[in-house]
TORTIVO-596517 format. One record per residue (C-alpha): x, y, z; residue in three letters; chain. Coordinates in steps of 0.02 Angstrom, whole numbers, plus 50000, padded with zeros to 5 digits. Example, Ala and Ser with C-alpha at 12.3 -4.5 7.8 and 13.67 -1.06 7.14 Angstrom:
> 50615	49775	50390	ALA	A .
> 50684	49947	50357	SER	A .
# end
This chain:
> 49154	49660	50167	UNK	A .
> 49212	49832	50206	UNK	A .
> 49150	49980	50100	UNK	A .
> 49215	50151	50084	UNK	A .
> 49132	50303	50010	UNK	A .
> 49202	50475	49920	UNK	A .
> 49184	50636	50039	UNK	A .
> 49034	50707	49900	UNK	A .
> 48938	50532	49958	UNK	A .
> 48947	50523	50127	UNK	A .
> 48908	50715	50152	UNK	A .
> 48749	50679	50059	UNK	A .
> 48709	50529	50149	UNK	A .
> 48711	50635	50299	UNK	A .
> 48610	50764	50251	UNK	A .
> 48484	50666	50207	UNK	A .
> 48494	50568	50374	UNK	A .
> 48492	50732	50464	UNK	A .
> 48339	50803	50386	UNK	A .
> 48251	50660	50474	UNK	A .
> 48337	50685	50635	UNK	A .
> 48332	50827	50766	UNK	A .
> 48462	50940	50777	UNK	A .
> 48612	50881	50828	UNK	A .
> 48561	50692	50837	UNK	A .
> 48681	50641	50724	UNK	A .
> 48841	50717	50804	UNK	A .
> 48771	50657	50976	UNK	A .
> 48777	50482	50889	UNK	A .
> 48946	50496	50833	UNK	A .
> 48993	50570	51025	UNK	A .
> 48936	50424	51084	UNK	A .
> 49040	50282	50998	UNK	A .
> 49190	50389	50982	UNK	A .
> 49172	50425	51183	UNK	A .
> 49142	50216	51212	UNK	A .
> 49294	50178	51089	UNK	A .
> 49414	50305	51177	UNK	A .
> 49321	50252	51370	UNK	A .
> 49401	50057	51320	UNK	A .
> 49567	50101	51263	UNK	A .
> 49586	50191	51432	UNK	A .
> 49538	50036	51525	UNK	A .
> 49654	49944	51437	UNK	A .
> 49789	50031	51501	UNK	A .
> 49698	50088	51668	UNK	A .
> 49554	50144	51676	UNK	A .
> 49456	50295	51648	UNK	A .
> 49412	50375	51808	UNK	A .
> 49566	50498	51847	UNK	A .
> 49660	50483	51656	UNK	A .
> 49708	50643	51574	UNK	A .
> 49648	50660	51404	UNK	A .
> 49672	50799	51270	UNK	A .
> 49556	50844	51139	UNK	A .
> 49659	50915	50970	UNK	A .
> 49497	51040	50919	UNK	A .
> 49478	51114	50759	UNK	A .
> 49350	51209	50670	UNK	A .
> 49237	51077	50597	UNK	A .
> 49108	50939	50648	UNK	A .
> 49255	50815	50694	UNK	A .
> 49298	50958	50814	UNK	A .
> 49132	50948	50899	UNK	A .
> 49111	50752	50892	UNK	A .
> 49268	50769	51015	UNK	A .
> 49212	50913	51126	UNK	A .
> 49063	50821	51157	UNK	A .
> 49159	50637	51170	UNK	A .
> 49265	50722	51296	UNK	A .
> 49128	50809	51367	UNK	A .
> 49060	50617	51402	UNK	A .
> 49231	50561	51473	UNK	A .
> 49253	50720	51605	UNK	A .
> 49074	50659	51654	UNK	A .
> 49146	50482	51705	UNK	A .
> 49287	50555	51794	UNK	A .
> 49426	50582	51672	UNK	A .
> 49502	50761	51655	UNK	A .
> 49482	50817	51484	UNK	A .
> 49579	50973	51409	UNK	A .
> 49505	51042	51223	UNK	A .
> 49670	51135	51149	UNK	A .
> 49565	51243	51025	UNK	A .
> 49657	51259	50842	UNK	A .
> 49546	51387	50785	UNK	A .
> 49469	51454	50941	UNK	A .
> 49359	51587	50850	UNK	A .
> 49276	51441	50736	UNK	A .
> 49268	51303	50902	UNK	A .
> 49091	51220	50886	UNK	A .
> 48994	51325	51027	UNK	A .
> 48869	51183	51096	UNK	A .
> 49032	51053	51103	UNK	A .
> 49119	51188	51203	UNK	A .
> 48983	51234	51310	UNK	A .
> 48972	51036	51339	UNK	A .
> 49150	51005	51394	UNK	A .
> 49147	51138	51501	UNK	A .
> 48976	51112	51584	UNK	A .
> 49055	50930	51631	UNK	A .
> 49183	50994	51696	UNK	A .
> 49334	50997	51572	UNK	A .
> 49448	51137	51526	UNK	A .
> 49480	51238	51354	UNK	A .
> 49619	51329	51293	UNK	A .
> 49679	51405	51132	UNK	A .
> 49804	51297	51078	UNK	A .
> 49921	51454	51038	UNK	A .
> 49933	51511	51182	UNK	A .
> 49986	51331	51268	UNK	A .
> 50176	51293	51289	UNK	A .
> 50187	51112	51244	UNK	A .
> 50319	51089	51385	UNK	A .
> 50211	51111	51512	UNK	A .
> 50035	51016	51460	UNK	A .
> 50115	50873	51565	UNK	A .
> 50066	50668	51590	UNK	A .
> 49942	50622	51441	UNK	A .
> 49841	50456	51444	UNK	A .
> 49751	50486	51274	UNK	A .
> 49758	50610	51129	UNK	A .
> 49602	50629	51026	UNK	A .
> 49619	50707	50848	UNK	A .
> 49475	50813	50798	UNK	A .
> 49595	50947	50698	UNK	A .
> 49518	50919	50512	UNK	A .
> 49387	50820	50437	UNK	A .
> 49332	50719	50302	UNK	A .
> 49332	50884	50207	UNK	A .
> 49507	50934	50221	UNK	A .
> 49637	50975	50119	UNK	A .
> 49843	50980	50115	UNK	A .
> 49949	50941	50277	UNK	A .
> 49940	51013	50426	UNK	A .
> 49967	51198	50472	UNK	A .
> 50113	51240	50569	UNK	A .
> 50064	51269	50719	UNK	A .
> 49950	51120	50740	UNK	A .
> 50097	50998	50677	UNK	A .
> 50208	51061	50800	UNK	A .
> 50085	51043	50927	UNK	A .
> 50039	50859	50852	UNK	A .
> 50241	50840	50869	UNK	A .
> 50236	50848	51065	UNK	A .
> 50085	50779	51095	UNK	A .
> 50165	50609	50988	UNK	A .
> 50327	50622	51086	UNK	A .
> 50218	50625	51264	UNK	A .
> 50199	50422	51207	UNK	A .
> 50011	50410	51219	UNK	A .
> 49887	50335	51109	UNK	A .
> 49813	50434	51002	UNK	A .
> 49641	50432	50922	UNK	A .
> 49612	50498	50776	UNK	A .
> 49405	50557	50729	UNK	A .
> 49337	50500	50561	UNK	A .
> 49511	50510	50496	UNK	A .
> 49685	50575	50558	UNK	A .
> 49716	50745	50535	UNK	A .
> 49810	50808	50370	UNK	A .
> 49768	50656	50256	UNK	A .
> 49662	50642	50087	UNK	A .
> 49503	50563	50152	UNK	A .
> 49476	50526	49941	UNK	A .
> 49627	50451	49873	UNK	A .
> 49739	50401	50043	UNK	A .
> 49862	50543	50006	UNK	A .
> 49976	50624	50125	UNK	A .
> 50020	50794	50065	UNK	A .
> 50104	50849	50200	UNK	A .
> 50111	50844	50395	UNK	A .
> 49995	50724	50468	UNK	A .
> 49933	50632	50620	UNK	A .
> 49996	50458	50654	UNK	A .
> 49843	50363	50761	UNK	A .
> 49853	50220	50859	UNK	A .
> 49664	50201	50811	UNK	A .
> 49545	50286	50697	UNK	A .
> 49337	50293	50754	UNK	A .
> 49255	50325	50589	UNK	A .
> 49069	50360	50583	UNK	A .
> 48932	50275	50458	UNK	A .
> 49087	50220	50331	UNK	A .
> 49240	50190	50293	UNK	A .
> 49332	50328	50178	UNK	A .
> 49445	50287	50061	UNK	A .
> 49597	50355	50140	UNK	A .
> 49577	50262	50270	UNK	A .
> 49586	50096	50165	UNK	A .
> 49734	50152	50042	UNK	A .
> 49926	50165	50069	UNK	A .
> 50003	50293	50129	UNK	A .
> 49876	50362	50243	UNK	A .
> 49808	50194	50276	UNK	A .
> 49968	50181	50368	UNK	A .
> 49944	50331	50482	UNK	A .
> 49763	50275	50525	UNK	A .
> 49806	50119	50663	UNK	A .
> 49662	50007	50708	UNK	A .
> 49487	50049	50640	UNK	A .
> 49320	50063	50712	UNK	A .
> 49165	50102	50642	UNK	A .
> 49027	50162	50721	UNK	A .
> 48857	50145	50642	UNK	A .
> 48764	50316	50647	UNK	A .
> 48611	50248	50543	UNK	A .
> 48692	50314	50368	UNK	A .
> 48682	50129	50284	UNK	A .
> 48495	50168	50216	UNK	A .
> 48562	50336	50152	UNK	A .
> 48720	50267	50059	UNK	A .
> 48696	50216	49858	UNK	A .
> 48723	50021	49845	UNK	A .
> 48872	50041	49739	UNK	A .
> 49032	50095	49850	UNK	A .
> 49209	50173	49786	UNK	A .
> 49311	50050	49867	UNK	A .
> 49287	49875	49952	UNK	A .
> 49395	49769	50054	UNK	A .
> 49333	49587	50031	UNK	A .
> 49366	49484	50216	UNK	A .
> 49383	49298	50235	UNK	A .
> 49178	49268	50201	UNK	A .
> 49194	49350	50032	UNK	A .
> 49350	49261	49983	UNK	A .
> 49281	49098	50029	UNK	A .
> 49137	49114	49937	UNK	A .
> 49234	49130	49772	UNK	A .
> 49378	49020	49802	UNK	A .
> 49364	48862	49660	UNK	A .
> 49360	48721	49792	UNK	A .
> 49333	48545	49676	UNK	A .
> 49203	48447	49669	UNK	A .
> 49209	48254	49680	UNK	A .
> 49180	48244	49495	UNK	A .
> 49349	48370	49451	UNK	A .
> 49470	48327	49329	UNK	A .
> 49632	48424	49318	UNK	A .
> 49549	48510	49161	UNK	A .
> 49403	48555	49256	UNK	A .
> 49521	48636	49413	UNK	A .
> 49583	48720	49268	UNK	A .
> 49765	48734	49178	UNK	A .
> 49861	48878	49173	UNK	A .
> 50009	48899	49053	UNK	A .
> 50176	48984	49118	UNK	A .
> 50285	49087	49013	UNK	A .
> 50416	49137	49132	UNK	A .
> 50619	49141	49182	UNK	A .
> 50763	49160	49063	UNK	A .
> 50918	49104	49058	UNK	A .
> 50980	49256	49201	UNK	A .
> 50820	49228	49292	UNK	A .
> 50778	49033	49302	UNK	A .
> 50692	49075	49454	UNK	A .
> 50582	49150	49418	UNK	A .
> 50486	49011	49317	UNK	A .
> 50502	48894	49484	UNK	A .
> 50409	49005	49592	UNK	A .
> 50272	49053	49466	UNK	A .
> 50248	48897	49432	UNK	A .
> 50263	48838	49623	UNK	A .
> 50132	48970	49645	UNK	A .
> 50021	48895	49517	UNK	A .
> 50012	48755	49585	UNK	A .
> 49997	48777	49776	UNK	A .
> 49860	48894	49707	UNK	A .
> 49750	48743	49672	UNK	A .
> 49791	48734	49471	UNK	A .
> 49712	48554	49377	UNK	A .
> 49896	48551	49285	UNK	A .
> 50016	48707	49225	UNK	A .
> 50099	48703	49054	UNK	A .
> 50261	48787	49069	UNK	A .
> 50349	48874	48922	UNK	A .
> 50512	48940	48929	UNK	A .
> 50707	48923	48955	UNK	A .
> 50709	48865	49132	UNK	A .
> 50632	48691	49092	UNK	A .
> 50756	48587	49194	UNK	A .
> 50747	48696	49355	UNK	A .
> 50569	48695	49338	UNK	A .
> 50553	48519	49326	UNK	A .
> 50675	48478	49462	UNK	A .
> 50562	48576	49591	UNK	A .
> 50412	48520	49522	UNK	A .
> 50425	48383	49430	UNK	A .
> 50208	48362	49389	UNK	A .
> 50232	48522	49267	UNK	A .
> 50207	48513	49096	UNK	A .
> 50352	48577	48991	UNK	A .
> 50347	48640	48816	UNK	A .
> 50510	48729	48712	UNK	A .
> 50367	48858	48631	UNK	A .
> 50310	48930	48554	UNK	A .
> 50171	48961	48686	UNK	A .
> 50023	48944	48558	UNK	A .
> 50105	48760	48526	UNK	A .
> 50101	48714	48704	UNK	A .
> 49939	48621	48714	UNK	A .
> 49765	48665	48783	UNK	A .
> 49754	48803	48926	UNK	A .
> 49620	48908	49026	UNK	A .
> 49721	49035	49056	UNK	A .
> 49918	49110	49025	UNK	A .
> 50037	49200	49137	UNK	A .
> 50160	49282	49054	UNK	A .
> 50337	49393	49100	UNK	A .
> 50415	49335	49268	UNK	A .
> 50609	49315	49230	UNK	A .
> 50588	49332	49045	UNK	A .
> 50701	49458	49008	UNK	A .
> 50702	49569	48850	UNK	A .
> 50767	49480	48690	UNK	A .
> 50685	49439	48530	UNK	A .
> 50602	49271	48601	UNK	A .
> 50519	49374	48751	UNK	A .
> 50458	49490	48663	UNK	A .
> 50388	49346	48513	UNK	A .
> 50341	49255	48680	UNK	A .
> 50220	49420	48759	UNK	A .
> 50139	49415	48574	UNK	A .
> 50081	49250	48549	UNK	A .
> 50010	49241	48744	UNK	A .
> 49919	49389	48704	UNK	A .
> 49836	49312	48518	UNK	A .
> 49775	49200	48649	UNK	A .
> 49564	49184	48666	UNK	A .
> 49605	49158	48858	UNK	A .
> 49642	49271	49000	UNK	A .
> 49792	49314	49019	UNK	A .
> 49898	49389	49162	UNK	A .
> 50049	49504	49137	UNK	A .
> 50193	49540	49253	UNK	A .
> 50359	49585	49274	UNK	A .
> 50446	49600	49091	UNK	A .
> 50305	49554	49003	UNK	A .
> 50238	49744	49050	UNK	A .
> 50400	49824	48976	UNK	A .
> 50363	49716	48820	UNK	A .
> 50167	49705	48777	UNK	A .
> 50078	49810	48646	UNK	A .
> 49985	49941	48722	UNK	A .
> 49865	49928	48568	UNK	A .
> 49838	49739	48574	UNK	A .
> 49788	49746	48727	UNK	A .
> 49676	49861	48704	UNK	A .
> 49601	49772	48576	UNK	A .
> 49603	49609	48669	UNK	A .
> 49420	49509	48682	UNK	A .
> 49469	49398	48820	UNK	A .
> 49522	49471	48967	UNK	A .
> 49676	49557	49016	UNK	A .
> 49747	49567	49190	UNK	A .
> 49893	49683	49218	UNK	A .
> 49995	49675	49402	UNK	A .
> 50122	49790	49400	UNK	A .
> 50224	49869	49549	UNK	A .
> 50242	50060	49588	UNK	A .
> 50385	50072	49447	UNK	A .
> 50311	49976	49337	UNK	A .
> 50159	50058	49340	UNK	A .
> 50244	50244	49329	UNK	A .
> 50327	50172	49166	UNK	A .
> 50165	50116	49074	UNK	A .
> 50069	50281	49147	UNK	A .
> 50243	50398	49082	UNK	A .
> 50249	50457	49264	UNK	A .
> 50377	50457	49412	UNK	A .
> 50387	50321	49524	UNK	A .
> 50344	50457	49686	UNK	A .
> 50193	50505	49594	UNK	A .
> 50117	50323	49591	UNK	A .
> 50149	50290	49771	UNK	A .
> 50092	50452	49818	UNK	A .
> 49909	50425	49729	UNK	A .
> 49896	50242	49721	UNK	A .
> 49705	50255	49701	UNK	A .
> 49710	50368	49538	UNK	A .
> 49845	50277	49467	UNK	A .
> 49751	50102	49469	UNK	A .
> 49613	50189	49402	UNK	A .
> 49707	50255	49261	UNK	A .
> 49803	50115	49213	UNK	A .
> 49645	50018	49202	UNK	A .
> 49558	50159	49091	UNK	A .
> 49691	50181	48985	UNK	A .
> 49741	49993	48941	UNK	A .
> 49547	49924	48941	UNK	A .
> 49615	49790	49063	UNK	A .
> 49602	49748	49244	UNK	A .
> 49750	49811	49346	UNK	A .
> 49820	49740	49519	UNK	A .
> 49921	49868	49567	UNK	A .
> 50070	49786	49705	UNK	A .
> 50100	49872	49854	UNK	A .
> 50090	49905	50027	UNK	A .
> 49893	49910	50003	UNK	A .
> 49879	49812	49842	UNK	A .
> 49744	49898	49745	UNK	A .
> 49632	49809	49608	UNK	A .
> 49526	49923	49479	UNK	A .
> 49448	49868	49292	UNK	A .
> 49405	49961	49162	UNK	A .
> 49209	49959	49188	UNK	A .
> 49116	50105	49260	UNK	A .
> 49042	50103	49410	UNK	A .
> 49125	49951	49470	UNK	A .
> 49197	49975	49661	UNK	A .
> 49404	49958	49662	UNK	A .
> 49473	49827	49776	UNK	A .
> 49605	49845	49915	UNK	A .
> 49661	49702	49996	UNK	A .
> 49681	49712	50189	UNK	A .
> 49807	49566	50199	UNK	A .
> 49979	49603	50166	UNK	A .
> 50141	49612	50254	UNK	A .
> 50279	49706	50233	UNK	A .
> 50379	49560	50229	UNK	A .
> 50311	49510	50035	UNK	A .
> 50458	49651	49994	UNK	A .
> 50580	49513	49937	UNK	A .
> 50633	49450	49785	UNK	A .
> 50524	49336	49706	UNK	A .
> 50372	49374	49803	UNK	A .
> 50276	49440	49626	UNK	A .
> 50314	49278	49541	UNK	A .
> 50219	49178	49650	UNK	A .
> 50070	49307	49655	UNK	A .
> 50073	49294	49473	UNK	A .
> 50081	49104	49494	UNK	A .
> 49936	49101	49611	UNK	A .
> 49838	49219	49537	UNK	A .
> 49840	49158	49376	UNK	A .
> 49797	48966	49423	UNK	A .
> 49620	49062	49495	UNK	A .
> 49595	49134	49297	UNK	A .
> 49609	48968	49272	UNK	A .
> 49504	48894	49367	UNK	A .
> 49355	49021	49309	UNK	A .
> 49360	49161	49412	UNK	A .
> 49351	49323	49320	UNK	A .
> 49502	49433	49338	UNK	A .
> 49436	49550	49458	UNK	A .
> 49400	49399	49578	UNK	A .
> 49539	49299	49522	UNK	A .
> 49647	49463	49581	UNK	A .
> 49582	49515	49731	UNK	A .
> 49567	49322	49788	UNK	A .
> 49769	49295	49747	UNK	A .
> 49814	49453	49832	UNK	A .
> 49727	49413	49981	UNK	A .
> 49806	49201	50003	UNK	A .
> 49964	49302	49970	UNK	A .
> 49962	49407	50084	UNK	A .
> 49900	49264	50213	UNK	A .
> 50024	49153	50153	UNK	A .
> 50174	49265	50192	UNK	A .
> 50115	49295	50367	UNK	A .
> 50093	49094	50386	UNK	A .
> 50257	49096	50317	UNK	A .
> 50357	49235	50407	UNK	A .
> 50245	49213	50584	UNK	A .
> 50330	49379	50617	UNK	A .
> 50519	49367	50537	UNK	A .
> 50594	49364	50359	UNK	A .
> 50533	49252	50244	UNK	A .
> 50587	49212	50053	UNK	A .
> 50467	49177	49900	UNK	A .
> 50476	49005	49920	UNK	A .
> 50425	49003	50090	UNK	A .
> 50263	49109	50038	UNK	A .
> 50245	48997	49894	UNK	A .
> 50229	48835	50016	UNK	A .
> 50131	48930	50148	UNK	A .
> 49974	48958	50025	UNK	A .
> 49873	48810	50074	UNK	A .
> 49882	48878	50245	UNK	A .
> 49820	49034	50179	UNK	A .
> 49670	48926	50093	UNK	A .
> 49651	48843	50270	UNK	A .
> 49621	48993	50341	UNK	A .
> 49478	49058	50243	UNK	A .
> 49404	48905	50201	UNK	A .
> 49413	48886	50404	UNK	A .
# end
């Protein structure tokens, strides 16, 4: 499992560590694996001895992990230029180091960026973990050539001019090839948008685990932790015990929207799925093992847990329909129209639990907010919606975020998805598959982060690199459960 940590944490966790280090230990450390991570992209495309490297320098500790990475490089026969951002506010030692080995520093103001000529490898040390806002002008102009000279860049800790806290992008920023982070992941570098800007990710271990509380702000479970909470049956299952999920889903404008939640449902691994709602016959004619009721859903028969709102529209019976699911003593999962229709109030006062999945829009209009401010601060926005509503939110995306209502409890990102789940459909099925795992036991923080994570799987399976429809992703699941279980 991956695990990030807030800024406030981390700098903690390395003070204490330091205390029990000599001076400087740590940022030799973090030298180290940041000079080994950029020493192997270079061989990749060459090797190391005679590349040209530049070091993007700024005024903090990131700035003096890559004086001294470079410093390691020139050493092995790569000619390293430092382009200082704040010259007067350079770390002295990582200077002295560079230059001792041989390498060459400038202030960055005083370079013309048409003449720094051929570059093999760009290493971002502008900003750290600390920093705040885009970048300045001059050092996003100078970021601007050095992105247009084509070569990889490498960004330390995190890239330059994003929110190490919350994955927000407030302005000019660095777009890495790869990010070398030290002792943790930070959250930014987890969550959409500046997930996005942060390429491939290495960590290097700088001995901080001991230091760091138990209990992290964000995890990213990986196929291990998904395996060990996928419901795989056991010779004495039933369909009752796999667990039955009921479906309220599609209208008479949207009768597709039943088939794929239901289609999701059941490639999700569901005993049986009741389905309630107007788009019977469709349902039935793709998946003809369904259960089908006319409603109400309370009448339907016996179910673990409900999905409600794919398709249903916004008429009388919809809205009666999002009412009764919700009287239910079972989970329940709400999507799609069901969000525009369900009692902010009842939920609240729900016993059994309540597992919202709304998309960016969705999510503004139960928070009261525009769209841009949601996808701009996905983390805070989960967060809220979760706080506000009692419930457990999976908030869709292009990281999909998971966050209850409990304190103290680590949100969940999931590191699977594609952009290709942008089509129509694609959030039935989640809802589908996701609620088949309720079903089956899981709670809804599991039951979430598991569906997210086949989905995602699933539409890669199912695009293998090109477009792909719901239907396709739909199918594609047991592939997904293949691969975890593998």
């Amino acid at each position: 499992m991956r695990t990030a940590y807030s800024v406030e944490t981390v700098r903690a966790a390395e003070r204490a560590l330091m205390a029990r280090l000599p001076d400087g230990a740590l940022m030799q450390r973090a030298a180290a694996g940041l000079a080994a991570a950029c020493a192997d992209l270079l061989r990749r495309s060459g090797r190391v001895y005679g590349s040209r490297v530049v070091l993007l320098v700024g005024s903090g500790d990131n700035g003096g992990d890559a004086l001294y990475a470079g410093a390691r490089l020139a050493r092995r026969g790569a000619g390293v230029r430092a382009l200082l951002t704040a010259p007067d506010r350079a770390h002295e030692g990582g200077v002295a180091a560079l230059r001792a080995a041989g390498g060459r520093v400038d202030d960055a103001d005083r370079v013309s960026t048409d003449l720094i000529g051929r570059v093999d490898l760009v290493v971002d040390g502008i900003t750290g973990i600390g920093g705040r806002g885009g970048l300045r002008e001059g050092a996003a102009t100078l970021v601007r050539a050095l992105e247009a000279t084509g070569a990889p860049i490498v960004a330390v800790d995190l890239p330059s001019g994003v929110e190490a806290d919350t994955g927000e992008v407030l302005g000019d920023a660095v777009r890495a090839d790869a990010t070398v982070t030290f002792g943790t992941y930070k959250p930014g570098l987890l969550i959409d948008p500046a997930a996005d800007r942060a390429g491939a990710l290495h960590l290097v271990d700088i001995g901080l685990d001991d230091e760091l509380p138990g209990v992290p702000d964000l995890e990213a479970l990986q196929y291990a932790d998904v395996a060990a909470l996928l419901p795989v049956p056991a010779s004495e299952s039933d369909k009752y015990r796999r667990g039955v999920v009921g479906i309220v889903a599609g209208s008479a404008r949207y009768p597709g929207a039943a088939v794929l939640a239901v289609g999701g449902a059941l490639r999700g691994g569901a005993g049986a799925v009741r389905y309630v709602g107007p788009g019977a016959d469709a349902v039935i004619a793709r998946h003809p093992e369904t259960l089908v009721h006319s409603g109400p859903p309370s009448k339907a028969g016996r179910v673990q847990a409900w999905v409600v709102g794919p398709g249903l529209g916004d008429g009388t019976a919809a809205v009666s329909a999002v009412a009764d699911v919700l009287a239910a003593d079972v989970p329940v999962l709400v999507d799609a129209d069901g969000l525009r229709l369900l009692d902010a109030s009842v939920v609240r006062a729900r016993t059994a639990p309540t597992l919202l999945t709304p998309h960016a829009g969705e999510a503004a209009a139960l928070l009261g907010v525009p769209r841009e401010e949601v996808e701009a601060g996905r983390l805070a926005a989960v967060r809220e919606l979760a706080a506000r509503y009692r419930s457990t939110v999976l908030l869709k995306g292009s990281t999909t975020l998971v966050a209850t209502d409990t304190e103290h409890t680590p949100v969940r990102v999931n590191p699977t998805g594609t952009s290709w789940l942008a089509t129509a459909g694609s959030g039935d099925v989640l809802s589908g598959l996701t609620g088949s795992l309720l079903a089956a036991g899981l709670g809804p923080r599991d039951a979430a982060s598991v569906g997210a994570h086949l989905h995602g799987l699933a539409a890669r399976h199912a695009s293998d690199g090109g477009p792909v429809a719901a239907q396709d992703v739909a199918d594609a699941i047991p592939a997904a459960w293949r691969d975890v279980r593998a």
